[in-house]
PDB file of N, CA, C and O in Angstrom:
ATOM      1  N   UNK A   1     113.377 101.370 137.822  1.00  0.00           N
ATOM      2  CA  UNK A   1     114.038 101.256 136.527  1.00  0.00           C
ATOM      3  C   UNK A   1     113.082 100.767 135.452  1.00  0.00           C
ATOM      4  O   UNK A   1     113.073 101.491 134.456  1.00  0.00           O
ATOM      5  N   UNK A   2     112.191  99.604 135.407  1.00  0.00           N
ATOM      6  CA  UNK A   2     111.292  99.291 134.804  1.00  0.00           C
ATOM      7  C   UNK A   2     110.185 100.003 134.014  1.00  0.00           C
ATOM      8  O   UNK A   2     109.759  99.773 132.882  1.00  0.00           O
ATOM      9  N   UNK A   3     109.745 101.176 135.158  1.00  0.00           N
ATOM     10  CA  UNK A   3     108.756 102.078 135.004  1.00  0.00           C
ATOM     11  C   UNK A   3     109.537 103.239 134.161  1.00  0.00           C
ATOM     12  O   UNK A   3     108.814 103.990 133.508  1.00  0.00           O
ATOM     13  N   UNK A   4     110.727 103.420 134.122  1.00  0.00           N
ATOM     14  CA  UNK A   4     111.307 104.492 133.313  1.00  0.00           C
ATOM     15  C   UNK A   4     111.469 103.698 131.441  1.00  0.00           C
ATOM     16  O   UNK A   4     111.590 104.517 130.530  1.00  0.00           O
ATOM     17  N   UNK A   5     111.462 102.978 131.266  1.00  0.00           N
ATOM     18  CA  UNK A   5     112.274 101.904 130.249  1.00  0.00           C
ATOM     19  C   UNK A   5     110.838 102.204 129.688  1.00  0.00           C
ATOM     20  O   UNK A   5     110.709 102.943 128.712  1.00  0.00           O
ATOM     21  N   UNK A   6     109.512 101.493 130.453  1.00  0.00           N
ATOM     22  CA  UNK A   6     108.295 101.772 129.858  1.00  0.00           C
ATOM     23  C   UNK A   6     107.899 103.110 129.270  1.00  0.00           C
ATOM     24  O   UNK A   6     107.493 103.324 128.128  1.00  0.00           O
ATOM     25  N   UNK A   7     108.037 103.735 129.986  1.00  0.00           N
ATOM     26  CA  UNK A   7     107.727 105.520 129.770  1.00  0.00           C
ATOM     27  C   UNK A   7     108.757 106.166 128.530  1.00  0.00           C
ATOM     28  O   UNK A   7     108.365 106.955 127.670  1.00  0.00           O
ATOM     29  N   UNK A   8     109.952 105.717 128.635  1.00  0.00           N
ATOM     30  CA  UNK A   8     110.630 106.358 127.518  1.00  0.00           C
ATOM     31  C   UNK A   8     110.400 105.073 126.236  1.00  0.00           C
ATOM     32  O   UNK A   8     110.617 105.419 125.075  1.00  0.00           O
ATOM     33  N   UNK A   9     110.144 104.224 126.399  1.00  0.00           N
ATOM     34  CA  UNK A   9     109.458 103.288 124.842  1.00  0.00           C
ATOM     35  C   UNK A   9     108.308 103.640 124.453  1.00  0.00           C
ATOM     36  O   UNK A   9     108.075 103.384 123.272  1.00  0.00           O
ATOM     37  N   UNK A  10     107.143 104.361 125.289  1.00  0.00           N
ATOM     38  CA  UNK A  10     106.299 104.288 124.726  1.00  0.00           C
ATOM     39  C   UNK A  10     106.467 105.830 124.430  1.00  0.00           C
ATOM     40  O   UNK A  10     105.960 106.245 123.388  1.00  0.00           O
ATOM     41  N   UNK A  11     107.098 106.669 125.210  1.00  0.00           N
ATOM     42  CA  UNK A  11     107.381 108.424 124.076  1.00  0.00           C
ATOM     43  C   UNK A  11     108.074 107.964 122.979  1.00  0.00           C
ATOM     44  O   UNK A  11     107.726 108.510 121.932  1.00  0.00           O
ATOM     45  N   UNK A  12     108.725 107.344 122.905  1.00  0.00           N
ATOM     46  CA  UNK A  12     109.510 106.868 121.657  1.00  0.00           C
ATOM     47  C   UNK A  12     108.637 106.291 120.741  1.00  0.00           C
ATOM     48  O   UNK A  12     109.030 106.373 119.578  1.00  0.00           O
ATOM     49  N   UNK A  13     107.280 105.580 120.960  1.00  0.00           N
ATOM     50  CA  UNK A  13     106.559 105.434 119.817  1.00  0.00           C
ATOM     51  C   UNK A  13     105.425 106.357 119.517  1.00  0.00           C
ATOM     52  O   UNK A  13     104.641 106.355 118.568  1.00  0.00           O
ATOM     53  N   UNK A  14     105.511 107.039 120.412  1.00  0.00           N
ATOM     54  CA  UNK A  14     104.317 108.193 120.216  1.00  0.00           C
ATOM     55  C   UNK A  14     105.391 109.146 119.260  1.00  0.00           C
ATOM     56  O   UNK A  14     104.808 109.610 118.280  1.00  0.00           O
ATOM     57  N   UNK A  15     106.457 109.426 119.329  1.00  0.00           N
ATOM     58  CA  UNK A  15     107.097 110.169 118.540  1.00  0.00           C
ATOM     59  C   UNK A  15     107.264 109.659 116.995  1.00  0.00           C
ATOM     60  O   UNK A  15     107.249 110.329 115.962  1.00  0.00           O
ATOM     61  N   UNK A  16     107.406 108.432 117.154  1.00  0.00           N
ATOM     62  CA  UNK A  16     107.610 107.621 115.684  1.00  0.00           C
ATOM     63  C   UNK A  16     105.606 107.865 115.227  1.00  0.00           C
ATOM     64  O   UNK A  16     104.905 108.200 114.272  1.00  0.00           O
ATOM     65  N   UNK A  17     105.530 107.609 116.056  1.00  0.00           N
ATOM     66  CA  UNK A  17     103.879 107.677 115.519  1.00  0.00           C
ATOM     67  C   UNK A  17     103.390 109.396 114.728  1.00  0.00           C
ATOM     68  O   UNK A  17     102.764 109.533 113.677  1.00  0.00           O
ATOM     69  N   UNK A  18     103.733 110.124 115.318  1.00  0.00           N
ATOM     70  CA  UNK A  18     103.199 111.606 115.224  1.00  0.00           C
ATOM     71  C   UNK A  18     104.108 111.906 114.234  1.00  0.00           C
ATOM     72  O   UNK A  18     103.482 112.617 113.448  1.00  0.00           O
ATOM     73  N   UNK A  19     105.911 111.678 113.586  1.00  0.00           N
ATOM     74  CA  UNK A  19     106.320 111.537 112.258  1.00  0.00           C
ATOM     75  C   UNK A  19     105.333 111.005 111.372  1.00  0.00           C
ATOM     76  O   UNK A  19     104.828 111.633 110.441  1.00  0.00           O
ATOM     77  N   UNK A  20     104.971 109.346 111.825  1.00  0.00           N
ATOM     78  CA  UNK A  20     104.750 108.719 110.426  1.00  0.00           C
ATOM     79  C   UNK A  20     103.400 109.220 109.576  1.00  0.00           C
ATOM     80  O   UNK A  20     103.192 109.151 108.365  1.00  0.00           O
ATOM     81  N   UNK A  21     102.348 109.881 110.914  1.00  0.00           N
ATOM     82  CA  UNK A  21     101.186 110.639 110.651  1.00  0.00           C
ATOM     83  C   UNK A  21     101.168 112.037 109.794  1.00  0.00           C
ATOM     84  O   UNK A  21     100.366 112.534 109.004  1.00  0.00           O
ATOM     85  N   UNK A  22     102.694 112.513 110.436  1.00  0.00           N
ATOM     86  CA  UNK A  22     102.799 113.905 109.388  1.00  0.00           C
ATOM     87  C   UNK A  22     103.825 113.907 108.399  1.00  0.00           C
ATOM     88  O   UNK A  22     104.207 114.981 107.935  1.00  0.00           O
ATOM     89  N   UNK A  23     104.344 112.758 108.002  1.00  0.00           N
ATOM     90  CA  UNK A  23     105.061 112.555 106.697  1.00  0.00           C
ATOM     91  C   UNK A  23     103.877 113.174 105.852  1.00  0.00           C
ATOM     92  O   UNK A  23     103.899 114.405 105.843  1.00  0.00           O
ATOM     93  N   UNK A  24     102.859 112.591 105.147  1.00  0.00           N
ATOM     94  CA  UNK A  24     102.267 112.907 104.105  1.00  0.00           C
ATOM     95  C   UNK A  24     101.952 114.587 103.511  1.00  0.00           C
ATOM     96  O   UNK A  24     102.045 115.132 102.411  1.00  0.00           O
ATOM     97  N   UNK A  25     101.595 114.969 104.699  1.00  0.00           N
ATOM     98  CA  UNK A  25     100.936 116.574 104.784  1.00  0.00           C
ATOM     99  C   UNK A  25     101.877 117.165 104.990  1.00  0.00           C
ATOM    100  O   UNK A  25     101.547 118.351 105.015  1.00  0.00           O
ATOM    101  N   UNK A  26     103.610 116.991 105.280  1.00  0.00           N
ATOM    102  CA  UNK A  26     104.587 117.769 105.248  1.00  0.00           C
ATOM    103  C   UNK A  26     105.525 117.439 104.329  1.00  0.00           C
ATOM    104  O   UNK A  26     106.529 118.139 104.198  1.00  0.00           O
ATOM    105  N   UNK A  27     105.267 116.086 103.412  1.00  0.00           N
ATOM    106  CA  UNK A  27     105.886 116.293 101.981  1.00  0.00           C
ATOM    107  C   UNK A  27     105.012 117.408 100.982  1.00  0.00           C
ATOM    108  O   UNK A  27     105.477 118.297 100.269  1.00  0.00           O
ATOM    109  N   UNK A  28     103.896 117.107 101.155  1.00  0.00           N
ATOM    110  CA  UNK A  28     103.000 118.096 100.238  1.00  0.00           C
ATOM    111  C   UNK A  28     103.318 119.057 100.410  1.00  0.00           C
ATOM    112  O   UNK A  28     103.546 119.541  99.301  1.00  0.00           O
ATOM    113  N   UNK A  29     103.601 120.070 101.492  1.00  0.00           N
ATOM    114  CA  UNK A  29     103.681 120.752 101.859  1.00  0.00           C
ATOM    115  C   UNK A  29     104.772 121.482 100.964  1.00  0.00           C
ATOM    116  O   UNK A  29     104.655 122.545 100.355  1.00  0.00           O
ATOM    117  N   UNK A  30     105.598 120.835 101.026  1.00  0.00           N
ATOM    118  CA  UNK A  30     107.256 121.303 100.501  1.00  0.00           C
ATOM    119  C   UNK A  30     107.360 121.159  99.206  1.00  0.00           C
ATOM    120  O   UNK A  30     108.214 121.766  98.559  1.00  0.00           O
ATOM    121  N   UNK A  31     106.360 120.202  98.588  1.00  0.00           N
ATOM    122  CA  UNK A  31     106.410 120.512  97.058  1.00  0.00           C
ATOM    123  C   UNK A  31     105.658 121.103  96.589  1.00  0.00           C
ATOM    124  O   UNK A  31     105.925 121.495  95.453  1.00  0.00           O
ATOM    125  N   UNK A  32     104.388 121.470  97.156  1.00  0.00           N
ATOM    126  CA  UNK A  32     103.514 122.587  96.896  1.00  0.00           C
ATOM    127  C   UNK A  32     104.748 124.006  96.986  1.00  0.00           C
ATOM    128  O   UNK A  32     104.934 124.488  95.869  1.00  0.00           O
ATOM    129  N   UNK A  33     105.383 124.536  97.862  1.00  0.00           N
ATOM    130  CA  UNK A  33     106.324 125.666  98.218  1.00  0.00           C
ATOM    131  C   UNK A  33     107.107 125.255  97.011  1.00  0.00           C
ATOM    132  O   UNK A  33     107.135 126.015  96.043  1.00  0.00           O
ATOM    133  N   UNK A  34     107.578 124.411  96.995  1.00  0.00           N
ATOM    134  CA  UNK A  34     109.162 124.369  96.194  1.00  0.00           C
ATOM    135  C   UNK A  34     108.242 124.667  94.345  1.00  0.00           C
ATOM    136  O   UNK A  34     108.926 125.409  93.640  1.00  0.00           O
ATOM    137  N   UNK A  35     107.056 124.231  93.732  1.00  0.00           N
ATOM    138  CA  UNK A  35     106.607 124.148  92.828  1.00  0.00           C
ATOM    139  C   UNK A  35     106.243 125.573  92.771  1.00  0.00           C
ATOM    140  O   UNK A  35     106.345 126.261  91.755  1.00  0.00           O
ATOM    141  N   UNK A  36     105.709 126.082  94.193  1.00  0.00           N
ATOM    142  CA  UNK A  36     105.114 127.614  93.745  1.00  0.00           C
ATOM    143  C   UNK A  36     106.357 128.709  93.546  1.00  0.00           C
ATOM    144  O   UNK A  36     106.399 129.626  92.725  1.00  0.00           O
ATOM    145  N   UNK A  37     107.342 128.348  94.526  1.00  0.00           N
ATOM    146  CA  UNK A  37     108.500 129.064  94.395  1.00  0.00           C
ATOM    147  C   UNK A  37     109.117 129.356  93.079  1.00  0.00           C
ATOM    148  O   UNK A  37     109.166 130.500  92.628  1.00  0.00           O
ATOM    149  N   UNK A  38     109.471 128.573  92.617  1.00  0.00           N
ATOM    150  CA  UNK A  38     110.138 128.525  90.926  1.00  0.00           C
ATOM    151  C   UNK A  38     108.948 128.980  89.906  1.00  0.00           C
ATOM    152  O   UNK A  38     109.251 129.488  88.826  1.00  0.00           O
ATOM    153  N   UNK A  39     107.610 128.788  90.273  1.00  0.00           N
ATOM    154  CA  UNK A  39     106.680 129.245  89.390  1.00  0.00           C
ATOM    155  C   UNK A  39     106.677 130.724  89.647  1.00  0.00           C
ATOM    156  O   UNK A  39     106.325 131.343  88.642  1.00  0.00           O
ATOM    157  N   UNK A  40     107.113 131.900  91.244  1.00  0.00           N
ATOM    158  CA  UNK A  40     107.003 132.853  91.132  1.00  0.00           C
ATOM    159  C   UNK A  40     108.591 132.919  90.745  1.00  0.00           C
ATOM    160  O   UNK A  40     108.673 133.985  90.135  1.00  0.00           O
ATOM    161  N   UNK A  41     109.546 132.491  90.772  1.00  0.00           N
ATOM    162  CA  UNK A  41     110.821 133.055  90.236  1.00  0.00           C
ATOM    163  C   UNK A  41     111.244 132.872  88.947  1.00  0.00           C
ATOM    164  O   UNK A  41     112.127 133.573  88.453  1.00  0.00           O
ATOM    165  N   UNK A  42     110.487 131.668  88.145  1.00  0.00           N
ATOM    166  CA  UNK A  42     110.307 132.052  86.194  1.00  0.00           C
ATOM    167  C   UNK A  42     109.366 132.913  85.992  1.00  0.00           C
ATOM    168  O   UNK A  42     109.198 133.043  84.779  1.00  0.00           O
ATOM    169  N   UNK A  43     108.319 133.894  86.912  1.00  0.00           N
ATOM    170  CA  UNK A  43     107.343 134.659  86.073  1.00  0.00           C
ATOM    171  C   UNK A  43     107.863 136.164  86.863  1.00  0.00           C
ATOM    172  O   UNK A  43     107.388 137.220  86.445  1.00  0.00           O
ATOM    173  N   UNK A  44     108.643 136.171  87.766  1.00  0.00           N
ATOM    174  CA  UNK A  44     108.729 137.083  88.599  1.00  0.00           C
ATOM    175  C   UNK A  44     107.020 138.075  89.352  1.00  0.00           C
ATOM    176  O   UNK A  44     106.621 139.239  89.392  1.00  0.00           O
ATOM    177  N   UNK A  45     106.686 137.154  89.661  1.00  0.00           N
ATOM    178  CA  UNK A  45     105.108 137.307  90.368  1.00  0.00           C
ATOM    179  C   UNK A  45     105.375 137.224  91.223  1.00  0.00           C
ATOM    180  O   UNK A  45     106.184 136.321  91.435  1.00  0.00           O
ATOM    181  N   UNK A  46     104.972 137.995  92.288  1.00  0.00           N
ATOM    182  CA  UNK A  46     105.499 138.095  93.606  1.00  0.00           C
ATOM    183  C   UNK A  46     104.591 138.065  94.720  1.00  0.00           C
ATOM    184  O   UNK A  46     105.003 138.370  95.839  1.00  0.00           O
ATOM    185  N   UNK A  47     103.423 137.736  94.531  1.00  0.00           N
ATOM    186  CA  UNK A  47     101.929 137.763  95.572  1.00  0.00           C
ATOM    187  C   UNK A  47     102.347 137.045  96.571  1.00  0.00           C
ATOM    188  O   UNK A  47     103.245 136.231  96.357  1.00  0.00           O
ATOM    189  N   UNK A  48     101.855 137.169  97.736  1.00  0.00           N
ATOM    190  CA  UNK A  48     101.920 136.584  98.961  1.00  0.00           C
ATOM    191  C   UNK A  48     100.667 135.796  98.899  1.00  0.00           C
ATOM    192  O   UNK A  48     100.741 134.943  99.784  1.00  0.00           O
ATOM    193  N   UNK A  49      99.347 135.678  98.135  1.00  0.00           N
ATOM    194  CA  UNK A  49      98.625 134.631  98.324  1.00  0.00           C
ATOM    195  C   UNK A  49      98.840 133.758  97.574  1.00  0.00           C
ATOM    196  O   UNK A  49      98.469 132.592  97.703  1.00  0.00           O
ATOM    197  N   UNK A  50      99.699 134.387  96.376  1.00  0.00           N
ATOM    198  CA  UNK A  50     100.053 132.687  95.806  1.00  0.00           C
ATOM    199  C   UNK A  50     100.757 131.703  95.951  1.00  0.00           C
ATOM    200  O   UNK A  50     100.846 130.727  95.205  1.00  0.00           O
ATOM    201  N   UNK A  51     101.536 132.010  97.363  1.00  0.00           N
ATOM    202  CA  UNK A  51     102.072 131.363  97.854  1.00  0.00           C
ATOM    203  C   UNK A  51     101.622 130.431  98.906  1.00  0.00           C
ATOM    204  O   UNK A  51     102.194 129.368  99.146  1.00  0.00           O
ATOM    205  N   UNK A  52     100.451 130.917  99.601  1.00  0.00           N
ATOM    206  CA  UNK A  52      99.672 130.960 100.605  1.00  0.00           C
ATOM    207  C   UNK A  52      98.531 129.636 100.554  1.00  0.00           C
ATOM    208  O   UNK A  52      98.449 128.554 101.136  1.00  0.00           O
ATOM    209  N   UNK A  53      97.872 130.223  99.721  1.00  0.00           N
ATOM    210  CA  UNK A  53      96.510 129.392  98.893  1.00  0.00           C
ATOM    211  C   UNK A  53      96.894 128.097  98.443  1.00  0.00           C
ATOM    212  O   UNK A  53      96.289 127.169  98.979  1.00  0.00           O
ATOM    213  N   UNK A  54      97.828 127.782  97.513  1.00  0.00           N
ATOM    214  CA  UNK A  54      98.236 126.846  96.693  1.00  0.00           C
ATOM    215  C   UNK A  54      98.725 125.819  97.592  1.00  0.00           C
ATOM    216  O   UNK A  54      98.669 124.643  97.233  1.00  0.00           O
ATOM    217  N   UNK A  55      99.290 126.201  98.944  1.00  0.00           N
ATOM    218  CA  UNK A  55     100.174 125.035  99.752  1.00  0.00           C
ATOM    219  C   UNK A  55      98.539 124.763 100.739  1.00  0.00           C
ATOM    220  O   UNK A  55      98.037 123.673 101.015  1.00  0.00           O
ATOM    221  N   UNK A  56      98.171 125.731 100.988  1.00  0.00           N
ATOM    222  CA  UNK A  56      96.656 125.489 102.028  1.00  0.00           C
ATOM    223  C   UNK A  56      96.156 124.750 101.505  1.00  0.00           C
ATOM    224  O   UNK A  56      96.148 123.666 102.088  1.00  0.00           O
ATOM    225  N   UNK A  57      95.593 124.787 100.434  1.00  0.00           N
ATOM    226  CA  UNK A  57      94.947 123.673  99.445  1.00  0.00           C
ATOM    227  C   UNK A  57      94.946 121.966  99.309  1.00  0.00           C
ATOM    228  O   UNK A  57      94.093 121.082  99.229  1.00  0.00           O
ATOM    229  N   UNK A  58      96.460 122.059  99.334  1.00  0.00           N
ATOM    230  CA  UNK A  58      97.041 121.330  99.062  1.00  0.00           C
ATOM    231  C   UNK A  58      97.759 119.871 100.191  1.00  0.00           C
ATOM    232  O   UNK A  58      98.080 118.702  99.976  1.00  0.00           O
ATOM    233  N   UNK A  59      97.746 120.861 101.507  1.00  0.00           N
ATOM    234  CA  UNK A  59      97.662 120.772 102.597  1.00  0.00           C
ATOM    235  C   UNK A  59      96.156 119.985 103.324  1.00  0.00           C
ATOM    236  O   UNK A  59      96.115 119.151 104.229  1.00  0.00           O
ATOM    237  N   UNK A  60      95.005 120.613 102.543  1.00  0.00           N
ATOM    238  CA  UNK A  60      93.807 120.012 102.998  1.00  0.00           C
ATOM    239  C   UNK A  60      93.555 118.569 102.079  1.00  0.00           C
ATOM    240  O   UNK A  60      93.216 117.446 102.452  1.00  0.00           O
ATOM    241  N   UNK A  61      93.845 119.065 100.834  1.00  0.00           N
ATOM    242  CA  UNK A  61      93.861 117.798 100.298  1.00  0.00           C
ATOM    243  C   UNK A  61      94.459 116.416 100.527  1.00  0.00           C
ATOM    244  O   UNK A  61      93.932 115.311 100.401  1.00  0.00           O
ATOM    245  N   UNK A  62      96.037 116.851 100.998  1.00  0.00           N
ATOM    246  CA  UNK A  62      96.182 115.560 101.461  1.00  0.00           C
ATOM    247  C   UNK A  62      95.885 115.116 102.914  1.00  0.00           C
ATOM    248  O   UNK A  62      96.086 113.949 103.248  1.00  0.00           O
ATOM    249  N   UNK A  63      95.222 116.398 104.113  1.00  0.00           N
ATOM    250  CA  UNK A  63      94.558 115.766 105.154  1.00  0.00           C
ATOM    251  C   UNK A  63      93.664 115.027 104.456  1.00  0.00           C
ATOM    252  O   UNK A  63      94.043 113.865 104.599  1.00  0.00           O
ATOM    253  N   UNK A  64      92.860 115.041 103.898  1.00  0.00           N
ATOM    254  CA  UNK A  64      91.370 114.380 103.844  1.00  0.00           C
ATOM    255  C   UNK A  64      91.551 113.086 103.203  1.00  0.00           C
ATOM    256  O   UNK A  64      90.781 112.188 103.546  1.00  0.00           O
ATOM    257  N   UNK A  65      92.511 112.824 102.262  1.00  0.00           N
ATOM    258  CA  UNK A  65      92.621 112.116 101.792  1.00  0.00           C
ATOM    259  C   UNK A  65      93.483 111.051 102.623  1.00  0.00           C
ATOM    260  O   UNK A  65      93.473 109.870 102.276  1.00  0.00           O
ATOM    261  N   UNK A  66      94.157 111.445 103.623  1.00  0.00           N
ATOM    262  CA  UNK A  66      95.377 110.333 104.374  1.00  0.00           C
ATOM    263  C   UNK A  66      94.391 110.389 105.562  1.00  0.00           C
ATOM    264  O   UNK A  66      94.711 109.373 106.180  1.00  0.00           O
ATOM    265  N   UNK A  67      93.212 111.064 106.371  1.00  0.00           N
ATOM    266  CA  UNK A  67      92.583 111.179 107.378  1.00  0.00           C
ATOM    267  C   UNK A  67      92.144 109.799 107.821  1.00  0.00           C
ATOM    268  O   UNK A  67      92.038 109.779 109.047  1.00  0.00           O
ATOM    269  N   UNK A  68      91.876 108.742 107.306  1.00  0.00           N
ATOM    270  CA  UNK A  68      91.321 107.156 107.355  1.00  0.00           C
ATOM    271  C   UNK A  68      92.833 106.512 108.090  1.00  0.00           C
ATOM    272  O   UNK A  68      92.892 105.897 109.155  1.00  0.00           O
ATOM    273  N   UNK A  69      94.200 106.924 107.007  1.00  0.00           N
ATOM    274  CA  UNK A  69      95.201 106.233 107.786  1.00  0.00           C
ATOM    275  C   UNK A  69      95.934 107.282 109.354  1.00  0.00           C
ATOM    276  O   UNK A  69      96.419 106.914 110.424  1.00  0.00           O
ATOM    277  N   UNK A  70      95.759 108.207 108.947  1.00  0.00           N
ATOM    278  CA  UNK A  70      95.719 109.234 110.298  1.00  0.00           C
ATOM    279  C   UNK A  70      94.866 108.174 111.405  1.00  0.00           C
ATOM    280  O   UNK A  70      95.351 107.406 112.235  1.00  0.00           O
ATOM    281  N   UNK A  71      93.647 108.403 111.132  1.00  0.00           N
ATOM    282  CA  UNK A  71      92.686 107.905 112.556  1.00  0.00           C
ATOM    283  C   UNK A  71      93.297 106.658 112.789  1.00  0.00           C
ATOM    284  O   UNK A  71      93.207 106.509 114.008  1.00  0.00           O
ATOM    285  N   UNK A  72      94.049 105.367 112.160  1.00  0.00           N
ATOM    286  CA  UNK A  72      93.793 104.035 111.848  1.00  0.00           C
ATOM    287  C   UNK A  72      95.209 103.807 112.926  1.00  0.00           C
ATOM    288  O   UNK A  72      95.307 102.996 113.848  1.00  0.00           O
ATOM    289  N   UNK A  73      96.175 104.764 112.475  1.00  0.00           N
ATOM    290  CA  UNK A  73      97.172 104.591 113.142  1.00  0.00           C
ATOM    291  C   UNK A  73      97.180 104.954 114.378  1.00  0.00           C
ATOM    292  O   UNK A  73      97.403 104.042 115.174  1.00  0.00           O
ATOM    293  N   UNK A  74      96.948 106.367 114.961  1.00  0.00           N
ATOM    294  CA  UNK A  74      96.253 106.368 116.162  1.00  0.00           C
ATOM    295  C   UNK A  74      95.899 106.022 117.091  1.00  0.00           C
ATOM    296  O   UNK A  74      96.247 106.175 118.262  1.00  0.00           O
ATOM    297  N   UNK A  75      94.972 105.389 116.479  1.00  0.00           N
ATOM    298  CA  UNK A  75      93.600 104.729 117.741  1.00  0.00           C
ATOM    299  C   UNK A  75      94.658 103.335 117.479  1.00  0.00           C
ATOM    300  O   UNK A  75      95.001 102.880 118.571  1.00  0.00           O
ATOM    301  N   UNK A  76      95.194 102.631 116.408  1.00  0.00           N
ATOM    302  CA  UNK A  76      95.984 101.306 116.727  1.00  0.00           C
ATOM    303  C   UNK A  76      97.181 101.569 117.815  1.00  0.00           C
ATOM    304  O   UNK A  76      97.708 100.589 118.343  1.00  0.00           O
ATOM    305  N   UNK A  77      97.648 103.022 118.181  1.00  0.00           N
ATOM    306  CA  UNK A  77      98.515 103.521 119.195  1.00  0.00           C
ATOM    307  C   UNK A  77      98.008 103.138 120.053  1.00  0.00           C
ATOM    308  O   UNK A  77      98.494 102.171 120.640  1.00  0.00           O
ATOM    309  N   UNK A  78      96.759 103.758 120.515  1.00  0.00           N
ATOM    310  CA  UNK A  78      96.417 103.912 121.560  1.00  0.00           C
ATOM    311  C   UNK A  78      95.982 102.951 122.410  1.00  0.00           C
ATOM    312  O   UNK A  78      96.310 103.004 123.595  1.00  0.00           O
ATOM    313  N   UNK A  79      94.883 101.558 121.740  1.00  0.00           N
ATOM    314  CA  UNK A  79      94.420 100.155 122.026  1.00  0.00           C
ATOM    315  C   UNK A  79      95.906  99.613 122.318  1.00  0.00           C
ATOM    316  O   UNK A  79      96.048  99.453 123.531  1.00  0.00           O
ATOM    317  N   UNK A  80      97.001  99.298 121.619  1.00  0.00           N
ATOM    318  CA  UNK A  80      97.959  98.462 121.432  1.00  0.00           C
ATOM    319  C   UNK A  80      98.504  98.874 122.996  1.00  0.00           C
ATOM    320  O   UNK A  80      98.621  98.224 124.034  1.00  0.00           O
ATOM    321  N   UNK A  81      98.785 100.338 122.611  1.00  0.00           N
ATOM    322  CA  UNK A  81      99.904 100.820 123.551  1.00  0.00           C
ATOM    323  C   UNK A  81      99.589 101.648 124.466  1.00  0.00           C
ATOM    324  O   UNK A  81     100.403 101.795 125.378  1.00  0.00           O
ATOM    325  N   UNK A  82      98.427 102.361 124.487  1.00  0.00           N
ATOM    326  CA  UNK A  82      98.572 103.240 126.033  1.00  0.00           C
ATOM    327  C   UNK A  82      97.085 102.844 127.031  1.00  0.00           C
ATOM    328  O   UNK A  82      96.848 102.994 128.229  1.00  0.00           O
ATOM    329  N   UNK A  83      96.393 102.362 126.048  1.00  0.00           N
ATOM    330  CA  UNK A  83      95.312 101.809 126.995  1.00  0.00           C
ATOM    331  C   UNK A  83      95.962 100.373 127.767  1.00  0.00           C
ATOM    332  O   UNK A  83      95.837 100.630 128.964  1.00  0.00           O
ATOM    333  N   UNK A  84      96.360  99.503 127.691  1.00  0.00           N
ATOM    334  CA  UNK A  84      96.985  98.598 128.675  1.00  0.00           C
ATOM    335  C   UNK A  84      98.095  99.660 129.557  1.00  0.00           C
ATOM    336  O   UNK A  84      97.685 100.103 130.630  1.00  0.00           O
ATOM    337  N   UNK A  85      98.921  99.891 129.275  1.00  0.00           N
ATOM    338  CA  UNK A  85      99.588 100.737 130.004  1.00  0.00           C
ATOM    339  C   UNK A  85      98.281 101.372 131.394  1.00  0.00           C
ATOM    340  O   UNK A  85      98.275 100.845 132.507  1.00  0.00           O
ATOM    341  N   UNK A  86      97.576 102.201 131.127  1.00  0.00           N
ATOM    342  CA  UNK A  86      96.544 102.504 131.811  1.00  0.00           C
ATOM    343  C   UNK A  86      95.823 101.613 132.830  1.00  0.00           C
ATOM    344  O   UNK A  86      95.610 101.939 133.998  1.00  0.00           O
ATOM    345  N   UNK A  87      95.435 100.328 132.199  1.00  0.00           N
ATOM    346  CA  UNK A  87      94.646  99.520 132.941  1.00  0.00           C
ATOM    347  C   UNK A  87      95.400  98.859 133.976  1.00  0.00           C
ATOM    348  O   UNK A  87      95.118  98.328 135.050  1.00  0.00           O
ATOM    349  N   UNK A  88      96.785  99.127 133.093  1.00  0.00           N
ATOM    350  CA  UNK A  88      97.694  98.370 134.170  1.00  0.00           C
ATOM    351  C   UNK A  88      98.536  96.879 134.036  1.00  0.00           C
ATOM    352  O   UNK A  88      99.147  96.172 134.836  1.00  0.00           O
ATOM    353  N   UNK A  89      98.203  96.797 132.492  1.00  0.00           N
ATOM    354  CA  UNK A  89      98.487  95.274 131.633  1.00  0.00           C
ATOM    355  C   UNK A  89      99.840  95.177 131.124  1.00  0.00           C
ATOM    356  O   UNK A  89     100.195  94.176 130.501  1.00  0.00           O
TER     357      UNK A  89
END
């Protein structure tokens, strides 16, 4: 029973973890779409890369820029919580 309680708390923070990592790059995401959307439905422009490009972009930008708290959170997963687990602590 013990060993199950452990195993489903720590998927449970690997799951909270892998949200809180892709909050940033999947809000962008949706307001990049939702901004390009209405920009092709007031001009009636209809390209498939401008839909494409503008969220990719935008998408990299906020990897690179959140990439420090990406790694930070992570690796604080992993020391905190799955390396003792491992060693056996």
């Amino acid at each position: 029973m013990h060993n199950e309680v452990i195993f489903y708390d720590t998927l449970r923070q690997g799951l909270w973890v892998a949200v809180v990592i892709s909050i940033p790059i999947l809000t962008v995401a949706l307001l990049a779409g939702l901004t390009v959307g209405l920009f092709q439905a007031l001009t009636s422009i209809q390209e498939m890369t401008l839909t494409f490009v503008p969220k990719l972009a935008a998408i990299v930008a906020v990897f690179w820029v959140t990439m420090g708290f990406m790694t930070t959170t992570l690796v604080s997963f992993f020391q905190d919580r799955l390396i003792p687990l491992i060693i056996g602590g």
